[in-house]
LOZAGU-932420 format. One record per residue (C-alpha): x, y, z; residue number from 1; residue in three letters. Coordinates in steps of 0.02 Angstrom, whole numbers, plus 50000, padded with zeros to 5 digits. Each point is the difference from the previous one (the first is absolute). Layout:
REM LOZAGU-932420
+-------+-------+-------+-----+--------+
:  east : north :    up : num : residu :
+-------+-------+-------+-----+--------+
:     X :     Y :     Z : NUM :    ALA :
...
+-------+-------+-------+-----+--------+
***
This chain:
REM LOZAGU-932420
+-------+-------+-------+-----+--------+
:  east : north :    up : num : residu :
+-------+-------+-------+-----+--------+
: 49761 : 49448 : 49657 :   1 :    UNK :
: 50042 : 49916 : 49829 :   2 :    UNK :
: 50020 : 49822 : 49960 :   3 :    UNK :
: 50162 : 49908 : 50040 :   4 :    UNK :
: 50166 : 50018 : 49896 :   5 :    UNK :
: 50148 : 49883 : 50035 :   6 :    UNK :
: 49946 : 49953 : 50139 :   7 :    UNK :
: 49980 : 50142 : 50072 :   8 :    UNK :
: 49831 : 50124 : 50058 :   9 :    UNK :
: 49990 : 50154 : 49904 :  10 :    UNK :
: 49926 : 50161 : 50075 :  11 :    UNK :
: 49947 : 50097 : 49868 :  12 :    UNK :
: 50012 : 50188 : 50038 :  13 :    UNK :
: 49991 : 50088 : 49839 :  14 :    UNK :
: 49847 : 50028 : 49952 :  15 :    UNK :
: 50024 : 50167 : 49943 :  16 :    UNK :
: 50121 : 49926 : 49886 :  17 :    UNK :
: 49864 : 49874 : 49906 :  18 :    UNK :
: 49890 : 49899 : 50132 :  19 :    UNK :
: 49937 : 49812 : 49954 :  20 :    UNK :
: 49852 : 49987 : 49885 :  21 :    UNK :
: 49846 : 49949 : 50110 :  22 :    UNK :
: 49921 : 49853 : 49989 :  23 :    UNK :
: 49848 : 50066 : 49895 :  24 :    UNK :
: 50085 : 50080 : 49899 :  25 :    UNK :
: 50118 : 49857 : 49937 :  26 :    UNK :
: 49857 : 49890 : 49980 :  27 :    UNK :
: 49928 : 50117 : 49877 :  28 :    UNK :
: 50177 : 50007 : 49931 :  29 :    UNK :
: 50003 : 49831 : 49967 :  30 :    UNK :
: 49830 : 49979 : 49941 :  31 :    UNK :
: 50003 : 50111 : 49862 :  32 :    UNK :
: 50159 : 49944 : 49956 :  33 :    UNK :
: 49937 : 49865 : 49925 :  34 :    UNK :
: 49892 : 50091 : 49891 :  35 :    UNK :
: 50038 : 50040 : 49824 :  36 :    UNK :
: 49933 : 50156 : 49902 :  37 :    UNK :
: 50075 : 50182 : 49966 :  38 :    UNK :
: 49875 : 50130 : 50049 :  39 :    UNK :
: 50016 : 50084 : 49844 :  40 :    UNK :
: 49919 : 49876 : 49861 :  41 :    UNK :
: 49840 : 49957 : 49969 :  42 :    UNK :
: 49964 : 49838 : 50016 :  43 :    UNK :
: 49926 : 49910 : 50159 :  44 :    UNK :
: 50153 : 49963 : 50101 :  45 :    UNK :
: 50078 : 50184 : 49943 :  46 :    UNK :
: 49831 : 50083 : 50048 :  47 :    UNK :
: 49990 : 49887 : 50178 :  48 :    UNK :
: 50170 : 50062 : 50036 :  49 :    UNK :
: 49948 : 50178 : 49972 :  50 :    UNK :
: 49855 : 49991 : 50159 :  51 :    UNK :
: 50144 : 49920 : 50096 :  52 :    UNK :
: 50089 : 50154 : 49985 :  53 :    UNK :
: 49846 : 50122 : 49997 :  54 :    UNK :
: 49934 : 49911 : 50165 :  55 :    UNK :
: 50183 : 50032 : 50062 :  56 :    UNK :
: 49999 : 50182 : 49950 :  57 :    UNK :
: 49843 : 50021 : 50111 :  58 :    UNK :
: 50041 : 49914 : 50135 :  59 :    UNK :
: 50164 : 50087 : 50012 :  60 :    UNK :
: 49912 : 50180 : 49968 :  61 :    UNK :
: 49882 : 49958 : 50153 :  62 :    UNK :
: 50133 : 49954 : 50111 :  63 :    UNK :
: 50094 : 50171 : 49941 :  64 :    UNK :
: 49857 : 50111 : 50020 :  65 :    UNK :
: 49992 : 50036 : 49803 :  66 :    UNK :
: 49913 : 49965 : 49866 :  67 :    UNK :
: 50043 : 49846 : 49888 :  68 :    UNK :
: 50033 : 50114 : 49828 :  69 :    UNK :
: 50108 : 50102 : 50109 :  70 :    UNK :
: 50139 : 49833 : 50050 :  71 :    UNK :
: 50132 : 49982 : 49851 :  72 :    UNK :
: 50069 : 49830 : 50025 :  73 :    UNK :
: 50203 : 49992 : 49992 :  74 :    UNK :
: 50160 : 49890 : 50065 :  75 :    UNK :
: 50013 : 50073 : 50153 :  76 :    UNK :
: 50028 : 50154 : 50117 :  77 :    UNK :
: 50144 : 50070 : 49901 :  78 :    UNK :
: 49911 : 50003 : 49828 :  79 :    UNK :
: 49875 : 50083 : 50079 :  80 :    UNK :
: 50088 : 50139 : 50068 :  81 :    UNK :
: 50097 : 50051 : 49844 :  82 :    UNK :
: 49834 : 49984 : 49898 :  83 :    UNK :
: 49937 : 50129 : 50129 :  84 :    UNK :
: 50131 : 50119 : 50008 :  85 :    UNK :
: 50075 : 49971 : 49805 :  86 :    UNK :
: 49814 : 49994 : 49934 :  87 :    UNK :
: 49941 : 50149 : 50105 :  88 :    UNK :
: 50158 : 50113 : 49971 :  89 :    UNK :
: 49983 : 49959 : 49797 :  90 :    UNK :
: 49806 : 50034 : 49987 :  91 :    UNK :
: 50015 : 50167 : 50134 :  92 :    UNK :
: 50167 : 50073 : 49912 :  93 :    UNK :
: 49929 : 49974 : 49818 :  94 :    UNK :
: 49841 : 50088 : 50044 :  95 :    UNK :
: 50112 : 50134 : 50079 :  96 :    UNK :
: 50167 : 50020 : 49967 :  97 :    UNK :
: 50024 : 50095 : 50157 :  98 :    UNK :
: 49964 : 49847 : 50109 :  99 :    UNK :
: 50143 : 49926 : 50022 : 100 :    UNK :
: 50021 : 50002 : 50190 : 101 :    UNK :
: 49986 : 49801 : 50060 : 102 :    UNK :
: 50002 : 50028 : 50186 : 103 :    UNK :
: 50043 : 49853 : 50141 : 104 :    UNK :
: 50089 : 49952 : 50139 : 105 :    UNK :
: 50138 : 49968 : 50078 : 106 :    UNK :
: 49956 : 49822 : 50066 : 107 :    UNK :
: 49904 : 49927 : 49855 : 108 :    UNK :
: 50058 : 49826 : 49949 : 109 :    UNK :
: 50097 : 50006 : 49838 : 110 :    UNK :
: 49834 : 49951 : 49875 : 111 :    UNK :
: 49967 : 50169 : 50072 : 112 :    UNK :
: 50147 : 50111 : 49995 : 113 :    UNK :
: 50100 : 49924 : 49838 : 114 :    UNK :
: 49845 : 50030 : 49882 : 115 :    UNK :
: 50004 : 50174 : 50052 : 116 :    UNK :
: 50208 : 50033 : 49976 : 117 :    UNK :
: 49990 : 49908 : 49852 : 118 :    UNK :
: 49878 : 50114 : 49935 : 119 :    UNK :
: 50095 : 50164 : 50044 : 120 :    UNK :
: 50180 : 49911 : 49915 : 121 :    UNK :
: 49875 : 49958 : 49846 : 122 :    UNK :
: 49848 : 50089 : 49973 : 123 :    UNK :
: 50037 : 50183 : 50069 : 124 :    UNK :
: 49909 : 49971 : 50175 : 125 :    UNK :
: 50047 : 50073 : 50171 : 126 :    UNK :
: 50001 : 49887 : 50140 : 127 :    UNK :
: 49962 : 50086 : 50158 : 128 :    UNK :
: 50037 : 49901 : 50136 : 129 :    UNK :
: 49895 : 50051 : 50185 : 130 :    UNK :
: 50077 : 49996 : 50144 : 131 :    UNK :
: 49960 : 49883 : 50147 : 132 :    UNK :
: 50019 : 49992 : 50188 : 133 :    UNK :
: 50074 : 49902 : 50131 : 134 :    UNK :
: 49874 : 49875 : 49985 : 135 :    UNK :
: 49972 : 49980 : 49817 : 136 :    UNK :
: 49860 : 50093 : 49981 : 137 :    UNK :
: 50001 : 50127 : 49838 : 138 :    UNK :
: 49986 : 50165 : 50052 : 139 :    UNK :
: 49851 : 50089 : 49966 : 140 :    UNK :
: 50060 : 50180 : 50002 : 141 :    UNK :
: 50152 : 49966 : 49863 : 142 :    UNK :
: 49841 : 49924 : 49889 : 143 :    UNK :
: 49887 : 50155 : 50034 : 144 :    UNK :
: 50123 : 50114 : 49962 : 145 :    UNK :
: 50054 : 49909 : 49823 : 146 :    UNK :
: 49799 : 49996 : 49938 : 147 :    UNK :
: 50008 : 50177 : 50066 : 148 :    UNK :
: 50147 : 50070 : 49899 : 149 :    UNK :
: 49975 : 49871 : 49850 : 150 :    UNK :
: 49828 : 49936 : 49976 : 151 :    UNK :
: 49978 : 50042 : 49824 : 152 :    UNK :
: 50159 : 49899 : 49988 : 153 :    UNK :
: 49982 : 49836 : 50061 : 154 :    UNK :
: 49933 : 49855 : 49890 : 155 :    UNK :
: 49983 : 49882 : 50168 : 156 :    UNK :
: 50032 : 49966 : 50169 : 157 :    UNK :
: 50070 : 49828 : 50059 : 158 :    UNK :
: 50001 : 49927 : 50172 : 159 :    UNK :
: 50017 : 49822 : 50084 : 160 :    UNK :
: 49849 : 49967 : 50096 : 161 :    UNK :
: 50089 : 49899 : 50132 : 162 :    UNK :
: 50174 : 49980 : 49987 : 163 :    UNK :
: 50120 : 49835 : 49967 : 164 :    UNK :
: 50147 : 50016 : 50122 : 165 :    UNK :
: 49936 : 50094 : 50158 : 166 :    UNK :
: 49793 : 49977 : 49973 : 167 :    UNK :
: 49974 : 50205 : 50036 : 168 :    UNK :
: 49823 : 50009 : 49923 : 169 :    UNK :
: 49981 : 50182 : 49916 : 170 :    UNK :
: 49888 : 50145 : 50042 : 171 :    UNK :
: 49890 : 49922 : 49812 : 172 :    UNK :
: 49840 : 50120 : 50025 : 173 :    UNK :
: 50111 : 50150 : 50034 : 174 :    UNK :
: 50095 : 49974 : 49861 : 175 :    UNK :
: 49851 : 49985 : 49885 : 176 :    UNK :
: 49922 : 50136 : 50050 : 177 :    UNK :
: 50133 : 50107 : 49987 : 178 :    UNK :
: 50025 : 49925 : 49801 : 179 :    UNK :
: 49819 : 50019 : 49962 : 180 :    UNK :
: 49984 : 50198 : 50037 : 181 :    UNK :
: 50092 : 50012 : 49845 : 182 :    UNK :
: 49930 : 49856 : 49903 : 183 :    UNK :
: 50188 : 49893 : 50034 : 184 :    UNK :
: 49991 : 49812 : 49970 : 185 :    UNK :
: 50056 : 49904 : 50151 : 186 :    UNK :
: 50086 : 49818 : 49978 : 187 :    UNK :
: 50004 : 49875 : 50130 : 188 :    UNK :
: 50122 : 49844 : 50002 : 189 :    UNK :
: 49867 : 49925 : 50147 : 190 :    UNK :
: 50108 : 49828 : 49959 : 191 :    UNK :
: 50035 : 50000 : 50194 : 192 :    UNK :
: 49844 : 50058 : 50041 : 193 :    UNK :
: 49866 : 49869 : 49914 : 194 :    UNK :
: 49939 : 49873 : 50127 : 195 :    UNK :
: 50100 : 50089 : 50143 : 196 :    UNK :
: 49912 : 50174 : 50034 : 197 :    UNK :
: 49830 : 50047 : 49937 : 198 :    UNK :
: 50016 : 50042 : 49812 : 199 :    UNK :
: 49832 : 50088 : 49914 : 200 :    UNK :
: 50037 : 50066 : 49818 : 201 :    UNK :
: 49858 : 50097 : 49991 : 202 :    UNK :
: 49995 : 50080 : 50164 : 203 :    UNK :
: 50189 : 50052 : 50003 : 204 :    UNK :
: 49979 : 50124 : 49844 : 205 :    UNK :
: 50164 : 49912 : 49915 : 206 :    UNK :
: 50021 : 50041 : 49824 : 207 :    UNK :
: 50095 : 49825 : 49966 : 208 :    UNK :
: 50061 : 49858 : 50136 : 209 :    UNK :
: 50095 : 49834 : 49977 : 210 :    UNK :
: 49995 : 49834 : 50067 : 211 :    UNK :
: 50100 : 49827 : 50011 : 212 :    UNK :
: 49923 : 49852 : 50020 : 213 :    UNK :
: 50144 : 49901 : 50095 : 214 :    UNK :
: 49993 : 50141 : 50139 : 215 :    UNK :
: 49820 : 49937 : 50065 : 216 :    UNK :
: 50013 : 49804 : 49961 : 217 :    UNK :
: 49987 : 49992 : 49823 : 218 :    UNK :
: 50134 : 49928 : 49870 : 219 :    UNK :
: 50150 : 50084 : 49953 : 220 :    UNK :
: 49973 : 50096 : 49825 : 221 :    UNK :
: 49812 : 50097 : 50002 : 222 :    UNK :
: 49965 : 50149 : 50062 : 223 :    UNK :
: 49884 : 50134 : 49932 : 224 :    UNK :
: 49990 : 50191 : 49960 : 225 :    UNK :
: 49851 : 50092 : 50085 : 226 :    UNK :
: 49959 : 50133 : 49910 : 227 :    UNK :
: 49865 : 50137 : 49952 : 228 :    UNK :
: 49910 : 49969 : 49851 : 229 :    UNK :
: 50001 : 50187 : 49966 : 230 :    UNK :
: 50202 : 50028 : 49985 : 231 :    UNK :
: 50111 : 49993 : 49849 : 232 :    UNK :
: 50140 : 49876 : 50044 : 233 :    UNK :
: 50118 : 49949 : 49846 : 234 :    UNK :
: 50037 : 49828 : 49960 : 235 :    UNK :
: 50176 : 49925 : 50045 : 236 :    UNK :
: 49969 : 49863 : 49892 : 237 :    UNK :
: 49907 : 49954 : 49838 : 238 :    UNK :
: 49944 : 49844 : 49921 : 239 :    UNK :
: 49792 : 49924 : 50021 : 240 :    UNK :
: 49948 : 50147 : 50079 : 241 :    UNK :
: 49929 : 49917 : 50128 : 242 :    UNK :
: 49963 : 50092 : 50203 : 243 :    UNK :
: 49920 : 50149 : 49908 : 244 :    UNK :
: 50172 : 50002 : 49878 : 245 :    UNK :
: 50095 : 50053 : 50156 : 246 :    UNK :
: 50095 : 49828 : 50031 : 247 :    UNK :
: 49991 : 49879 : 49826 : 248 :    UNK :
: 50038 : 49837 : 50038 : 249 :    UNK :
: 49928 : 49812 : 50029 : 250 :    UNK :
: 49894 : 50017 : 50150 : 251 :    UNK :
: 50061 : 49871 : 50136 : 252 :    UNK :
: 49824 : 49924 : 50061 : 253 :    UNK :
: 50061 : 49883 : 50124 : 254 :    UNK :
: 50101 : 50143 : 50096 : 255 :    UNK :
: 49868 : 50128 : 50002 : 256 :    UNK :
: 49877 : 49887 : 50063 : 257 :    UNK :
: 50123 : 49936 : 50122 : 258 :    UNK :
: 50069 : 50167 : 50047 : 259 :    UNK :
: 49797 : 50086 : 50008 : 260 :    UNK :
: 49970 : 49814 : 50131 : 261 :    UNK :
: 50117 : 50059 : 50111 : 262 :    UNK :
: 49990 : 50188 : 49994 : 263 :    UNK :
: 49804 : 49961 : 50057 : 264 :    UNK :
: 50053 : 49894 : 50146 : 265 :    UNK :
: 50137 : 50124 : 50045 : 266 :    UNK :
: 49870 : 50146 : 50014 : 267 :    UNK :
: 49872 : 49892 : 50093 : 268 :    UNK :
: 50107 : 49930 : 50147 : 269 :    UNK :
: 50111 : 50175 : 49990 : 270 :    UNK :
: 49929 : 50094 : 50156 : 271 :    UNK :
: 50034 : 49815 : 50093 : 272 :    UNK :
: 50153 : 49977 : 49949 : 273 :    UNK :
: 50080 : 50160 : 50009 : 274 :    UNK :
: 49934 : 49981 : 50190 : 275 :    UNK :
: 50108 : 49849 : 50033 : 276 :    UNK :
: 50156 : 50061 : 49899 : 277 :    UNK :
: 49978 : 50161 : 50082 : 278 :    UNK :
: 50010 : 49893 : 50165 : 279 :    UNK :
: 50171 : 49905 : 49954 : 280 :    UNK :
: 50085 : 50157 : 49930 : 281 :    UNK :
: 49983 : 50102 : 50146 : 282 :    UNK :
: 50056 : 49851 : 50086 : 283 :    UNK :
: 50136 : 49967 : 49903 : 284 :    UNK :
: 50053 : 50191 : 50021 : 285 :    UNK :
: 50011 : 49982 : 50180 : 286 :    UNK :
: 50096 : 49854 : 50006 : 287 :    UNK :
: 50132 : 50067 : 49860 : 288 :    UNK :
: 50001 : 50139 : 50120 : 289 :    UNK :
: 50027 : 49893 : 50152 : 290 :    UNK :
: 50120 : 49891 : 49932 : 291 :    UNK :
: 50121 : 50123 : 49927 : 292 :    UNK :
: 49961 : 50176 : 50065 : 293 :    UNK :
: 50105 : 50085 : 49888 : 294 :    UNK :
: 49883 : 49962 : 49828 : 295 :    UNK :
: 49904 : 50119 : 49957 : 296 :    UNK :
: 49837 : 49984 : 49901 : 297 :    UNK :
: 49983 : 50085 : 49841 : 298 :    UNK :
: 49828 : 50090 : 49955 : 299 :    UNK :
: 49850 : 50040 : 50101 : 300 :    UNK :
: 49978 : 49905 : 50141 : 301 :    UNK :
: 49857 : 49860 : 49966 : 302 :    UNK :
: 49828 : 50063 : 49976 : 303 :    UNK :
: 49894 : 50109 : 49897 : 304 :    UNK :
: 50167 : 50065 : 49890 : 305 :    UNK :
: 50084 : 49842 : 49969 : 306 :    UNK :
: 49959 : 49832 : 49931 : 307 :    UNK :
: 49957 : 49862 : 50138 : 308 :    UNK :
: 50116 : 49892 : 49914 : 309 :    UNK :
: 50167 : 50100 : 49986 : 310 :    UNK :
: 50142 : 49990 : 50137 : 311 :    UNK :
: 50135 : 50087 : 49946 : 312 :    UNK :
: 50172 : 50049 : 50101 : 313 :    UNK :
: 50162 : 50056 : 50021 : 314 :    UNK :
: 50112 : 49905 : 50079 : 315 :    UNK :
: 50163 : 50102 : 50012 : 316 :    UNK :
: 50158 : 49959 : 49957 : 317 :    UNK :
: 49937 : 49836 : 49906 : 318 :    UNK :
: 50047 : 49948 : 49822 : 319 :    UNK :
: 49812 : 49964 : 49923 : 320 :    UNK :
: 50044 : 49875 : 49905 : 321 :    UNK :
: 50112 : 49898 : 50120 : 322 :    UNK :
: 49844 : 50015 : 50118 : 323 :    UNK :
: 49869 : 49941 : 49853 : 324 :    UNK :
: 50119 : 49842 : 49979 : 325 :    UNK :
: 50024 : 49959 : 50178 : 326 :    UNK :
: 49809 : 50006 : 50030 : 327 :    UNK :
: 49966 : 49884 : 49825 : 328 :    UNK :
: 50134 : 49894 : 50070 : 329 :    UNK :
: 49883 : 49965 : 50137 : 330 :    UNK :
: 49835 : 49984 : 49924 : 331 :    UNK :
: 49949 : 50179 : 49994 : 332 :    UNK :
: 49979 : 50086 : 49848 : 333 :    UNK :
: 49972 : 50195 : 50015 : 334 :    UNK :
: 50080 : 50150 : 49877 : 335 :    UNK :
: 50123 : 50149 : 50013 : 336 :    UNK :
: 49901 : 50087 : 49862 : 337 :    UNK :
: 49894 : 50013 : 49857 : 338 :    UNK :
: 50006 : 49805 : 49921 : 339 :    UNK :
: 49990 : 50112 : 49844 : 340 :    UNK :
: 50186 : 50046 : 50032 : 341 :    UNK :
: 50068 : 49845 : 50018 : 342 :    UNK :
: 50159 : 49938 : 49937 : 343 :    UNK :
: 50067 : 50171 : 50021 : 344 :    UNK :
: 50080 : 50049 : 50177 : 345 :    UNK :
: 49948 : 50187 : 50023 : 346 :    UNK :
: 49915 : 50126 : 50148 : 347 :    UNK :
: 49834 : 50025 : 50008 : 348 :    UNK :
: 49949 : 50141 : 49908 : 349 :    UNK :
: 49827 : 49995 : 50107 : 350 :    UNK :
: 50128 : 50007 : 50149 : 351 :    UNK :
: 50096 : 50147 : 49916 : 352 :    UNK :
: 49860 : 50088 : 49986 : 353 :    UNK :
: 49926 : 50009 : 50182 : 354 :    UNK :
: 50166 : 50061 : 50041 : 355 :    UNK :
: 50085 : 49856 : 50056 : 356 :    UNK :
: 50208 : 49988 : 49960 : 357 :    UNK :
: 50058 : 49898 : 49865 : 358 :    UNK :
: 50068 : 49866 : 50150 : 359 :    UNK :
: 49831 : 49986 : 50086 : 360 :    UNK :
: 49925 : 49976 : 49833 : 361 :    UNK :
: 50098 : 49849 : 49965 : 362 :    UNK :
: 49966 : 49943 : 50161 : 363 :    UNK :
: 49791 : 49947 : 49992 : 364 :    UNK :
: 49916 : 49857 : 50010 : 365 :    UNK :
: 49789 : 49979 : 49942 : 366 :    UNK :
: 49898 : 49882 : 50067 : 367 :    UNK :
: 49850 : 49984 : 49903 : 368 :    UNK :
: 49865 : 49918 : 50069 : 369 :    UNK :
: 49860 : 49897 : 49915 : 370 :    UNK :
: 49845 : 49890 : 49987 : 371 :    UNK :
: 50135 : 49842 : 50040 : 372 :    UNK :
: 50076 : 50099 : 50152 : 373 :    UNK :
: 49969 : 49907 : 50173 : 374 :    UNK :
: 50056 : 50012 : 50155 : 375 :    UNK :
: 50128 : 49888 : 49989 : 376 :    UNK :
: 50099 : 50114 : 49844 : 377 :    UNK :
: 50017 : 50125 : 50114 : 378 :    UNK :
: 50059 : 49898 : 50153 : 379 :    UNK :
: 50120 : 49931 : 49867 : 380 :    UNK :
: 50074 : 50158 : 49955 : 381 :    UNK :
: 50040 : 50092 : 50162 : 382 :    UNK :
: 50072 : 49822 : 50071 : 383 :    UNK :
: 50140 : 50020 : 49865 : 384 :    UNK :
: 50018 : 50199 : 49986 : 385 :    UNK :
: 50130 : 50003 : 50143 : 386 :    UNK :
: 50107 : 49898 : 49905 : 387 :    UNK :
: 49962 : 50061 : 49825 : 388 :    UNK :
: 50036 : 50197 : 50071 : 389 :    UNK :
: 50176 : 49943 : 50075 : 390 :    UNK :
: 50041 : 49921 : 49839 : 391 :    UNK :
: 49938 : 50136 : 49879 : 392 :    UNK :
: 50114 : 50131 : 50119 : 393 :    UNK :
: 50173 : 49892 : 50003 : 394 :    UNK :
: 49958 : 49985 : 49798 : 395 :    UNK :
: 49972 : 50204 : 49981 : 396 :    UNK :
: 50155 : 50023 : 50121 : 397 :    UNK :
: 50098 : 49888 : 49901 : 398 :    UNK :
: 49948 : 50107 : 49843 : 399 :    UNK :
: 50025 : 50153 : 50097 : 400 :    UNK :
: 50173 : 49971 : 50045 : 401 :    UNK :
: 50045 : 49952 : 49827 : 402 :    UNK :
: 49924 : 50167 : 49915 : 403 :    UNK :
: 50049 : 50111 : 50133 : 404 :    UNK :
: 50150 : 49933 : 50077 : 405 :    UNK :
+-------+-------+-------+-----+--------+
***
């Protein structure tokens, strides 16, 4: 639940979407705020806000399971991914020009898969886009048999750790083992992942993995890079050379620290809390299914392959948006999609991909759950789904009629 607006109680339920800052964190926010100093110079108040970001870089490291020069500090999640797959695919394909293969998949958010079409319209790459199944998972056979036939080809491998829309968390270790036979990088976009699931950089094997701060309870605008000190990753931009001269620019001290606060107390009360959302999500999934037994749930069902957070259906025969406005109309605010999308009225391409139809793509609704999410958000919700359901299937009627006649 989120403060009052108009008047009126909102129940926040889009945490997948960008989830309120915790308390900690925002504090720190504040705090350093109101100090003055760029971490670059030299003199006492440049050189204090240099540990500010230096304590930041280690406490973010520890909560990542990496090491502290191993955490390039950017704006965000989507900086981070195309540094990963732009940087990786320039450094791989100029130290052989056969590598041009950038392989993904079919569900990755669009930091993910518009790097990696970009580069094949610009820079001579072939995307290869896996295959997955029903339930969003990548599929492990179409990725053994592309290292098979092209190993000596492919400059990287790029997968989302969890994913945005339907929370299917991939098969990670098989993945990287299969890369690593043949020496393959493997990206990461873990933005979904961090604070959420268990996330150890130096256990999973990952050549490179991103991060967002806003994701986990930190402010809007940080994220970070994780990668191996050992690989060649070309800058996108240039200017102080500062984060190893992979990512010049003015380091922002008060977000890092802020953004390293809450990433620790994400990691420490994770196992807790990912307990207690796990416990409202599979509630929430039985009521949805109660309430209006046609909707069916997207994804795994709720355990070890999906995030405890995500609740995300079809309802059939609804117009997504009509349903999204009916619900906000009442105090609930949920998603039909990526918020990355927004503004722009389209099908799910996650949807598409597990082999839904076009129709049932534009017919989902995610509820994301988060470290606000009580008891009474979800009562709220499935007291006004009947009505918000009837609505959203007179709208797509109307619409239908119209196109179709």
């Amino acid at each position: 639940m989120v403060p009052r607006l108009s008047g009126m109680t909102r129940h926040y339920l889009d945490h997948a979407a960008t989830t309120p800052m915790l308390a900690s964190a925002r504090e720190a926010y504040v705090e350093e705020l109101a100090r003055v100093g760029n971490p670059s110079a030299l003199h006492t108040s440049g050189r204090l806000a240099r540990s500010v970001v230096e304590d930041a870089r280690e406490r973010m490291a520890a909560a990542l399971g990496a090491h502290p020069t191993e955490l390039i500090w950017t704006s965000g999640g989507t900086e981070a991914d195309n540094l990963a797959l732009k940087g990786l695919f320039w450094a791989r394909h100029t130290a052989d020009a056969r590598r041009t293969r950038v392989v993904t998949t079919a569900i990755e958010h669009h930091a993910g898969l518009d790097p990696a079409h970009w580069l094949e319209a610009e820079h001579g790459a072939q995307a290869v886009v896996l295959p997955v199944d029903a339930e969003g998972l990548v599929s492990l056979a179409a990725l053994r048999e592309e290292v098979a036939a092209h190993f000596d080809q492919i400059a990287l491998i790029s997968v989302m750790w969890a994913n945005n829309e339907v929370g299917a968390i991939q098969p990670l270790r098989e993945i990287v083992n299969i890369a690593t036979e043949h020496n393959i990088p493997v990206h990461a976009d873990a933005v979904q992942a961090v604070g959420h699931v268990p996330v150890d950089f130096r256990a999973s094997g990952l050549a490179t993995m991103a991060v967002s701060a806003h994701k986990f309870g930190g402010p809007v605008g940080v994220g970070a890079l994780v990668a191996r000190r050992d690989l060649a990753i070309t800058p996108l931009t240039h200017g102080g050379g500062q984060e190893r001269k992979i990512r010049s620019g003015t380091l922002n001290a008060a977000g890092f620290h802020a953004a390293s606060v809450a990433a620790q107390e994400a990691v420490e009360t994770l196992d807790a809390e990912a307990e207690r959302l796990g416990a409202l999500q599979r509630q929430l999934i039985d009521r949805i299914r109660h309430t209006i037994p046609d909707a069916r749930l997207s994804g795994p069902e709720p355990g070890p392959a999906r995030l405890p957070g995500n609740v995300h259906f079809i309802f059939p025969g609804c117009a997504a948006e009509a349903m999204m406005f009916v619900l906000d109309s009442h105090g609930v605010e949920a998603s039909n999609g990526s918020a990355c999308s927004a503004g722009v009225a389209q099908a799910s391409h996650v949807l598409i991909a597990m082999g839904r139809s076009e129709r049932d793509a534009a017919s989902t609704m995610r509820f994301s759950l988060g470290h606000t999410t009580t008891q009474d958000d979800i009562d709220a919700l499935v007291a006004v789904l009947p009505e918000a359901v009837e609505r959203a299937r007179r709208v797509a009627g109307t619409f239908d009629s119209q196109v179709f006649g």
